[in-house]
N, C-alpha and C positions, 0 to 999 in steps of 0.2 A: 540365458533366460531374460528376457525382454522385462522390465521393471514395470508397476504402472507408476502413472503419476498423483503421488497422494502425499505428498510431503512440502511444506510450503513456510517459506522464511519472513518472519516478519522484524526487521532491522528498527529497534525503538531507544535505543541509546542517548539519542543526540541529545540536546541541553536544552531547546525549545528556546531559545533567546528573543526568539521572534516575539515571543508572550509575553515574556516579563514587564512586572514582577507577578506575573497570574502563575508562571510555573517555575518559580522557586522554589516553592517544594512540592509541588506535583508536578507529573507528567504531565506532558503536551498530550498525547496519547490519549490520556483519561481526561481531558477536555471533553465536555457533554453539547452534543448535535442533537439539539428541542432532547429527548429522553434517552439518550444511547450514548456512551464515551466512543471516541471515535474509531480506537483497535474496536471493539465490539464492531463497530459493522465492517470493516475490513476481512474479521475473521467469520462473518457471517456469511459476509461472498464468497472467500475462498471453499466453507462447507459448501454451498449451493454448488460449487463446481467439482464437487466431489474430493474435497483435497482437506484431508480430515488429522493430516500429523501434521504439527505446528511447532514450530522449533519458534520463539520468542530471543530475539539476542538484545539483553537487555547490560546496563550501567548503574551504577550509582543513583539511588532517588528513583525509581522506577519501582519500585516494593510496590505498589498502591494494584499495578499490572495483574501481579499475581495472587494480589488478594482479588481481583475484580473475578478471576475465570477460577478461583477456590471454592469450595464449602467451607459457606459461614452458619453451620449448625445452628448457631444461637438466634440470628436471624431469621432464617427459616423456622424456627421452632414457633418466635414470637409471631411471627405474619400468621402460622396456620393457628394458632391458640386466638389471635384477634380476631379471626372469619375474614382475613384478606387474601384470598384466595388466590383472586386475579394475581397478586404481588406478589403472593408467596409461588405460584406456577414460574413466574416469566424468574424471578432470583434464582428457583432451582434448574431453571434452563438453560440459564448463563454460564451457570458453576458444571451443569454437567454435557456442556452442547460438544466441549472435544479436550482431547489430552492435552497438555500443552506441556513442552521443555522450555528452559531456560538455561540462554547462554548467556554469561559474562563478557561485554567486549571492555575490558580492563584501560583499553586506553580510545581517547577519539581519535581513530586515524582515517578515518572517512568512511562511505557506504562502500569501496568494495574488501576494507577491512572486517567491517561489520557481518557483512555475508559471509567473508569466511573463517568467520567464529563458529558459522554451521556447519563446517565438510565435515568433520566428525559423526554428525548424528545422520547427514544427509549420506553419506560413503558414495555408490557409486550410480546412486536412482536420480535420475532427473528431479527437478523441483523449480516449485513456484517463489517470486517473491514477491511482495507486497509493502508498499509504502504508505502505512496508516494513515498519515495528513494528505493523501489524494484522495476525495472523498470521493468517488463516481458513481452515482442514481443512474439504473439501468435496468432497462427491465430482461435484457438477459444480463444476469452478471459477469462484471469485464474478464474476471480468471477464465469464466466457461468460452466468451469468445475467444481466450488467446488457447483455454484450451482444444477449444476442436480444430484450428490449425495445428498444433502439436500433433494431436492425433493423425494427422492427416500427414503430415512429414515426419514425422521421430526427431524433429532440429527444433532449437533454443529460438522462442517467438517474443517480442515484444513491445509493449501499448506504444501505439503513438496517437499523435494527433494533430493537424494540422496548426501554427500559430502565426499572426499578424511577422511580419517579418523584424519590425522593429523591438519585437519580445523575445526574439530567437537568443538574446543572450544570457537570459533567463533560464535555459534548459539546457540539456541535453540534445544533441541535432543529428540525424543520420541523409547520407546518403544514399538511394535505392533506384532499386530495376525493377519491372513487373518481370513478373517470373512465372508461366502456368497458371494467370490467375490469381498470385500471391506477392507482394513486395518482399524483395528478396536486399539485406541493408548489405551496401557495399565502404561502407565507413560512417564514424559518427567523430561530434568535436563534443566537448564539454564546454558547456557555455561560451561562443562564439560572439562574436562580431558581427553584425548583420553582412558588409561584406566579406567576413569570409565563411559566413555559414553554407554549409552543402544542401540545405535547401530548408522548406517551412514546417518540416516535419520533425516536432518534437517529443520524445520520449517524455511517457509518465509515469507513473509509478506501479507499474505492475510489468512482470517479467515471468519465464518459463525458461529454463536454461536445462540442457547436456552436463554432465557429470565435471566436462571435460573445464569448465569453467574455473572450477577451483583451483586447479596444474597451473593458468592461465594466469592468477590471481595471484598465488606465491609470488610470481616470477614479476608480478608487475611495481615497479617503481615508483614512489609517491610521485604527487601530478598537480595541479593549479591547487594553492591553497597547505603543501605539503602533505594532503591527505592520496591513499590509495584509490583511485578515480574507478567506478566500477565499469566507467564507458571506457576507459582504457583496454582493460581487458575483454571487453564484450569485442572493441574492435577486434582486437587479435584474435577471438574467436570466428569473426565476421568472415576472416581471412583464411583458416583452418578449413569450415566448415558452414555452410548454409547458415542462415539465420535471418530468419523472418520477422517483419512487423507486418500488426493488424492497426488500421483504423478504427480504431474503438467507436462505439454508438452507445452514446448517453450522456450527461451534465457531469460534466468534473469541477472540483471547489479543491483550489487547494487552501483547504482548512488546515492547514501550519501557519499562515499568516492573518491576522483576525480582521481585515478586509472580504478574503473567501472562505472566513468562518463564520461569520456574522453573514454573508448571503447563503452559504448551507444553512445556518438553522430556519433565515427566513423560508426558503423554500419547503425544506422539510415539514416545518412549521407549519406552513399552508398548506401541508398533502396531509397533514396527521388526522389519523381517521377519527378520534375522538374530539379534537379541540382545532382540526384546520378551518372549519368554519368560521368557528370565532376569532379566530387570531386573522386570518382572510381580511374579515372584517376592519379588527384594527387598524391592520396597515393601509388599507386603504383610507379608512376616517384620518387617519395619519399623515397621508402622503394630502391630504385635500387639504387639511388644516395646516400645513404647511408649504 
């Protein structure tokens, strides 16, 4: 019986170092973009693309996650007894927009140890994952593009996007063939060297993988940095079996670093339907007067 795809990983363990001391004891994660912590729109894509079980693989210091997607009764009580309507709606949408689990990754041993903190809950259905700090504004959401290639092959698809070459060591980098229409990756490096990168085409933070990933993941070996590399095993996936990227279309920020989180909130900032006017405004009075 053929699985769908509705189950999707969101890896938020890490320590945020990038932040500090803003995330000493909060989550990166719950870092706020102009009115939204940033898992919040992450998991709002993955809804939009129909992928509505959410497996959370969370760490130490990360509690604040799962108060954010709970019912705070007491909260909602006081917003509707104020006449805060609007606030009390958008709180109770949060806490009731999808289920969420939560996994323990008990030690950091990198993102592809994180993922598979989830074969348990995920067994043997394909699934999505998602990397909260890649913010991507789009007006189709980026899971729905890598999902209708999915749909279109049954094989494990994911985001890329083209980068300056002297940034290629910055990411993740694969190799690829046009294939029917579709880039079909024929190897990837984890952060490379500009010469020895296989070309300008960088993995971001969103993926769609075959069951067969996790088998893949046991077996794989820590990799630069002592951590479990997840492009490691993707590769050896790559080699088993098909696996396609999409070039994504839309604005990616990576808001893990507060250079492309300070330019997400200005952007967002400036689309916000209530107050992007105004703040419009500022930053231009802003940019002139300086």
């Amino acid at each position: 019986m053929k699985h769908q795809l509705r189950k999707i990983v969101f890896p938020t363990a890490g320590l945020g170092t990038r932040f500090l001391p803003a995330t000493k004891a909060s989550p990166k994660e719950m870092l706020t973009i102009v009115d939204k912590p940033l898992i919040q729109y992450g998991v709002e894509e993955a809804l939009a693309a129909g992928m509505d079980e959410i497996i959370m693989v969370t760490g130490r210091g990360k509690r604040a996650i799962e108060d954010h997607f709970d019912i705070s009764a007491e909260l909602e009580a006081n917003l509707k007894a104020a006449g805060k309507e609007a606030l009390y709606q958008e709180v109770s949408r949060v806490a009731r927009m999808a289920e969420v689990i939560y996994v323990r990754q008990k030690q950091a041993l990198g993102l592809g140890h994180a993922v598979s903190c989830a074969a348990h809950w995920v067994g043997d259905e394909p699934f999505g994952v998602v990397l909260a700090d890649e913010l991507i504004i789009a007006e189709k959401p980026v899971m729905q593009q890598l999902r209708e290639v999915f749909e279109k092959t049954g094989r494990s698809v994911i985001g890329l996007m083209r980068v300056p070459m002297e940034m290629v060591s910055r990411y993740g980098v694969v190799a690829a063939v046009e294939e029917n229409d579709l880039l079909r990756l024929t190897d990837m490096v984890e952060k490379p060297q500009p010469a020895d990168a296989p070309s300008d085409l960088a993995i971001i933070g969103r993926y769609i993988f075959t069951p067969r990933l996790f088998e893949l993941l046991e077996e794989t070996k820590p990799g630069k940095g002592g951590e479990i590399q997840l492009t490691d095993a993707v590769a050896r996936l790559a080699k088993e079996e098909p696996v396609y990227g999409v070039l994504i279309e839309g604005n990616r920020f990576d808001a893990g670093n507060p250079m492309g989180f300070l330019m997400a909130n200005a952007e967002l900032g400036a689309r916000h339907p209530q107050f992007g006017g105004e703040f419009s405004n500022f930053l231009r009075n802003l940019l002139q007067n300086n």
